[in-house]
C-alpha positions as CSV (number, residue, x, y, z in Angstrom):
1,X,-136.2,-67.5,130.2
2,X,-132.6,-68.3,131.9
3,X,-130.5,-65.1,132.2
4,X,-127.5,-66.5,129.6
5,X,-125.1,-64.3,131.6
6,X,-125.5,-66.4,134.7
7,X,-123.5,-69.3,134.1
8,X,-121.2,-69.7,137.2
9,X,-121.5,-71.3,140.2
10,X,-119.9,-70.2,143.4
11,X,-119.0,-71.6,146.6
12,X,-118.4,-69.9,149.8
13,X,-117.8,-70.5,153.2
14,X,-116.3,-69.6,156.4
15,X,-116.9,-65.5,156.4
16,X,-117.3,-65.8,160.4
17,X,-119.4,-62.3,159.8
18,X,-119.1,-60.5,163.1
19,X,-119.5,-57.0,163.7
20,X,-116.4,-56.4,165.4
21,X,-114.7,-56.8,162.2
22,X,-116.6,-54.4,159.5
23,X,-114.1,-55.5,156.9
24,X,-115.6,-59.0,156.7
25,X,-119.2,-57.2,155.9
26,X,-117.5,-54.7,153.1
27,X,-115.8,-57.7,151.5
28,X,-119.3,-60.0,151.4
29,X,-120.9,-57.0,149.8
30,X,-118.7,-55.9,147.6
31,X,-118.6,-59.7,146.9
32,X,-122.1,-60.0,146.4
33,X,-122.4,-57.1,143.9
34,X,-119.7,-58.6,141.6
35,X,-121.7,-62.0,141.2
36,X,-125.2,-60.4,140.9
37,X,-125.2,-60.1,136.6
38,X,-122.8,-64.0,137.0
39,X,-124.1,-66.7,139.3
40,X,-126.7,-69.2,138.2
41,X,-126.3,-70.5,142.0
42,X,-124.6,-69.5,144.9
43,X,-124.0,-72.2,147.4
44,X,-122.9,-71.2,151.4
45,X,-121.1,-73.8,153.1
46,X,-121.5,-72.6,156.7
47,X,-120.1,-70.5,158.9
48,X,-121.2,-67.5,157.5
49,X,-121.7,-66.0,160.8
50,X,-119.3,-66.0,163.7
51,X,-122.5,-67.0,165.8
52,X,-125.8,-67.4,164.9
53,X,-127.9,-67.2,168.3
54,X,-131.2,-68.1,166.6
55,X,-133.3,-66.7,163.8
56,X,-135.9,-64.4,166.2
57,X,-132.8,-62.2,166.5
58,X,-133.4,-61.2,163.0
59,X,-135.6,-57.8,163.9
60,X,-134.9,-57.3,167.1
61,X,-131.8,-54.7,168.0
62,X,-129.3,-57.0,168.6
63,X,-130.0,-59.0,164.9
64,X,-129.5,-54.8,163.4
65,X,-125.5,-54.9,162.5
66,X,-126.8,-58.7,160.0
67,X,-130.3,-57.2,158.4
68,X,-127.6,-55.3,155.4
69,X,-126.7,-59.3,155.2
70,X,-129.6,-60.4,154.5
71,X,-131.1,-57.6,152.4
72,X,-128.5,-58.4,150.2
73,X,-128.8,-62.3,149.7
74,X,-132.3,-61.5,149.5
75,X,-131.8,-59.0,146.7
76,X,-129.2,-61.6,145.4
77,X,-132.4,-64.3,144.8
78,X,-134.5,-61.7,143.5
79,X,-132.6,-61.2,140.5
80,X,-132.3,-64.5,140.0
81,X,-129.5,-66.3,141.7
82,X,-130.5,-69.8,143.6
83,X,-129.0,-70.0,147.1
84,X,-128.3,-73.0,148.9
85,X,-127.3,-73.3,152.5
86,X,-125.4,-75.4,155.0
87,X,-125.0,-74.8,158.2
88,X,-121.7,-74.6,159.7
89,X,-120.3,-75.4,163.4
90,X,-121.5,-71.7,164.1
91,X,-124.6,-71.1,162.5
92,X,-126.1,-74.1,162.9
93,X,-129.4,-72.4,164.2
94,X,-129.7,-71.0,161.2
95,X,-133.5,-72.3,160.1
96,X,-136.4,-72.0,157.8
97,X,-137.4,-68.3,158.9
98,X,-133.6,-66.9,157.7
99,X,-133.4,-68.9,154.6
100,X,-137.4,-67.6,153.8
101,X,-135.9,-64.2,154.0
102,X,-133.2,-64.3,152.1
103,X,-135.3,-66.0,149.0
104,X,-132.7,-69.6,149.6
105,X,-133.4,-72.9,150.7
106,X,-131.4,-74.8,153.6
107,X,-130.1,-78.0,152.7
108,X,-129.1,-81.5,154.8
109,X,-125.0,-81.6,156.2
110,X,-124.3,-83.6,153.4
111,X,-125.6,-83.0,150.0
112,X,-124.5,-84.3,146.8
113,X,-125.6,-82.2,143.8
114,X,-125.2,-82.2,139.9
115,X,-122.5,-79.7,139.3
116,X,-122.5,-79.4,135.6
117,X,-122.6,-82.7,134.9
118,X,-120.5,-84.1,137.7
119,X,-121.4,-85.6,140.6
120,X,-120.2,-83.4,143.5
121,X,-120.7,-83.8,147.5
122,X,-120.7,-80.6,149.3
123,X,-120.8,-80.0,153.5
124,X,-119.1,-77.8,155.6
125,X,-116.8,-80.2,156.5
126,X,-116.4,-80.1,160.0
127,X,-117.7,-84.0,159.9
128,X,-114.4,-84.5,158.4
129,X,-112.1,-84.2,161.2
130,X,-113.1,-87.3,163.2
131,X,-109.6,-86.8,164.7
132,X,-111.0,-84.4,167.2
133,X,-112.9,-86.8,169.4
134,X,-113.5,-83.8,171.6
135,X,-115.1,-81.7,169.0
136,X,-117.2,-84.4,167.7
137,X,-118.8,-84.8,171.1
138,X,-119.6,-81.4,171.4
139,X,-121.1,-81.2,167.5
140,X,-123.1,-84.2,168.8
141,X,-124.2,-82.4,172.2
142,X,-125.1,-78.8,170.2
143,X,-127.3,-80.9,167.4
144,X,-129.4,-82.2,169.8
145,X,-133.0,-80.9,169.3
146,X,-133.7,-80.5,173.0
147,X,-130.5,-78.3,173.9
148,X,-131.5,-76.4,170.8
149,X,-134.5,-75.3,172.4
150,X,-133.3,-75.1,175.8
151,X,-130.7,-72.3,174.3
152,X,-133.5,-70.9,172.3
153,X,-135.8,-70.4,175.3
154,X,-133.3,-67.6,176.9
155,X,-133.3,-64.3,176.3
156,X,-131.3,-63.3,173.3
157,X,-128.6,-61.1,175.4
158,X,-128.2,-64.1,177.7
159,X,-127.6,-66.7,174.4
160,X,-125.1,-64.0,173.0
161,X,-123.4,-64.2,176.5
162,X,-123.2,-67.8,176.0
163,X,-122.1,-68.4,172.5
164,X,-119.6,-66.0,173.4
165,X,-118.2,-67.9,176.2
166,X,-118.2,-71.2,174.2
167,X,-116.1,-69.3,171.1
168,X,-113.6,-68.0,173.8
169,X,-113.9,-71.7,175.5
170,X,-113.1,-73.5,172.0
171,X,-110.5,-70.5,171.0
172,X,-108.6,-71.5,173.9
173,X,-108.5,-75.6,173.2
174,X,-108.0,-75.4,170.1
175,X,-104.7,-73.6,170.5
176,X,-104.0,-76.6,172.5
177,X,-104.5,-79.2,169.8
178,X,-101.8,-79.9,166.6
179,X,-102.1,-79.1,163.2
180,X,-103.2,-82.9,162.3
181,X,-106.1,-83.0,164.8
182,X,-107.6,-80.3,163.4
183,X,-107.5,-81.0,160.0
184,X,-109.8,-83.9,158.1
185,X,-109.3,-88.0,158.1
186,X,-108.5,-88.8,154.7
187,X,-110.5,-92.4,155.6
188,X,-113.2,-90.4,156.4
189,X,-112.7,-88.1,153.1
190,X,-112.4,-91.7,151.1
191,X,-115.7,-93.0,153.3
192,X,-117.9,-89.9,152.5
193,X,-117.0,-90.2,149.2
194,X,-117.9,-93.4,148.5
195,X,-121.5,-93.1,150.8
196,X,-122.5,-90.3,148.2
197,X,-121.3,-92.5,145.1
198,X,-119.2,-89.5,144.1
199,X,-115.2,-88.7,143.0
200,X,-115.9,-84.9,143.6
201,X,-115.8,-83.4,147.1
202,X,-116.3,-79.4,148.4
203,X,-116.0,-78.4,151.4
204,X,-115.0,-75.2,154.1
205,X,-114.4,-75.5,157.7
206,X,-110.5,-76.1,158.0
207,X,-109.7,-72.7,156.3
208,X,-106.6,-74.4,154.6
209,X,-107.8,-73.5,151.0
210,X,-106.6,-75.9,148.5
211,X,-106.9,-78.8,145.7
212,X,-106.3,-82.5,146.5
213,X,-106.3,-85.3,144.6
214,X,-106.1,-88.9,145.8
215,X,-107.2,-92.7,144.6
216,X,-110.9,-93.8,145.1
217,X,-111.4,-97.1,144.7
218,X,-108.6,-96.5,141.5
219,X,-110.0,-93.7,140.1
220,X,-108.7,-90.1,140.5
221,X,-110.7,-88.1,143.4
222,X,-110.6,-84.4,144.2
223,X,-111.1,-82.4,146.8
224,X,-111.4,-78.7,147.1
225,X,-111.1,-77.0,150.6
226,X,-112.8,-73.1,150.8
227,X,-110.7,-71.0,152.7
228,X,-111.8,-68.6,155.3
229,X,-112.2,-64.7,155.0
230,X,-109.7,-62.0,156.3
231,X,-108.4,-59.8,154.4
232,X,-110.3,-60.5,151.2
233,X,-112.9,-63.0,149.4
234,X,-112.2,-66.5,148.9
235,X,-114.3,-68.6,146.7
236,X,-114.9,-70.9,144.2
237,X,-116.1,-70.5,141.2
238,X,-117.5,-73.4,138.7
239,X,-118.3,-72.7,135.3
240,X,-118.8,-75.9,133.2
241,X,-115.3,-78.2,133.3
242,X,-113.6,-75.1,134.6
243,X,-113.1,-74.5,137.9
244,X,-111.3,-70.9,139.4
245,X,-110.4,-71.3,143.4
246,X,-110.0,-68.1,144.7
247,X,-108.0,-67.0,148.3
């Protein structure tokens, strides 16, 4: 019988869990333990990681400081919470043995789901920003199944040496590039939109949480944009017609 208690649905993204910064972890738990007796279905829009290097990391010492992480997603599903994941620009290696340990089930980029009777598109959102020619190359290059494996055939201390020097590679350009490059292509929100038949779009990746309406095809659009994780949780929270965005 459905728990009557869990009747909210929540959306996260863009937690950029790193164990330099033990904050981060406190706040996802802390998070996690206030939805527990709540969410019907927690969705992750990527990024929940500040690298993923690849799933056989997970019980090896260097995949330690993210088994509390998983325990508790895990113990998350087993009471009775759905979890649905995307993966983001970071954790895109994230794969079938992760999501089988946590209890969740790893959906496509793009995915457009029944949210309480509306017809909602959800992604990470990093497709968005079509703007950054040069990132969209380099999405292109990292999603390619070969260079996958190729990366996943090194030694995990000599993939952590890489993904680090790609983070401190892409820190550096995208200092370099303005405020509009970085952030989405309203064609490309009004494009991906229409592909998925939909007037309801959630997203992460920009970490500029907010609402947006616009005009799709003279009907009234929204958009809701996760923010990132610092100093304290930001999510959304969907309960019926009612929708609470938090940052």
């Amino acid at each position: 019988m459905k728990d009557s208690k869990k009747n909210n649905t929540y959306f996260i993204s863009d937690l950029h869990l790193d164990e330099s910064h033990p904050l981060l972890f406190k706040l996802f738990y802390e998070f996690i333990d206030n939805i527990k007796d709540k969410a019907e279905t927690l969705y992750i829009l990527g990024d929940l990681f500040e690298f993923w290097i690849g799933d056989d990391i997970i019980d090896l010492p260097i995949g330690k400081p993210y088994l509390p992480v998983i325990e508790k997603l895990k113990a998350l599903s087993d009471s009775g919470t759905k979890i649905y994941f995307i993966q983001g620009n970071r954790d895109f290696l994230i794969s079938k043995v992760f999501m089988q340990r946590i209890g969740g089930e790893l959906l496509p980029d793009e995915k457009v789901i029944d949210l309480y009777g509306t017809s909602t598109l959800i992604m990470h959102g990093d497709t968005l920003c079509t703007d950054d020619k040069a990132y969209q190359r380099m999405r292109k290059i990292f999603r390619i199944k070969l260079v996958q494996k190729l990366y996943l055939s090194m030694n995990p201390e000599k993939r952590n040496q890489k993904a680090n020097q790609i983070r401190q590679r892409s820190g550096q350009k995208t200092k370099q590039k303005t405020s509009m490059i970085l952030d989405v292509n309203q064609q490309q929100v009004e494009t991906s939109c229409k592909s998925g038949g939909v007037c309801f779009l959630i997203h992460g990746h920009t970490h500029r949480p907010a609402e947006h309406e616009f005009k799709l095809d003279n009907k009234t659009a929204k958009r809701i944009v996760l923010g990132d994780w610092r100093d304290k949780a930001c999510y959304l929270r969907v309960n019926g017609s009612e929708f609470e965005l938090v940052y």
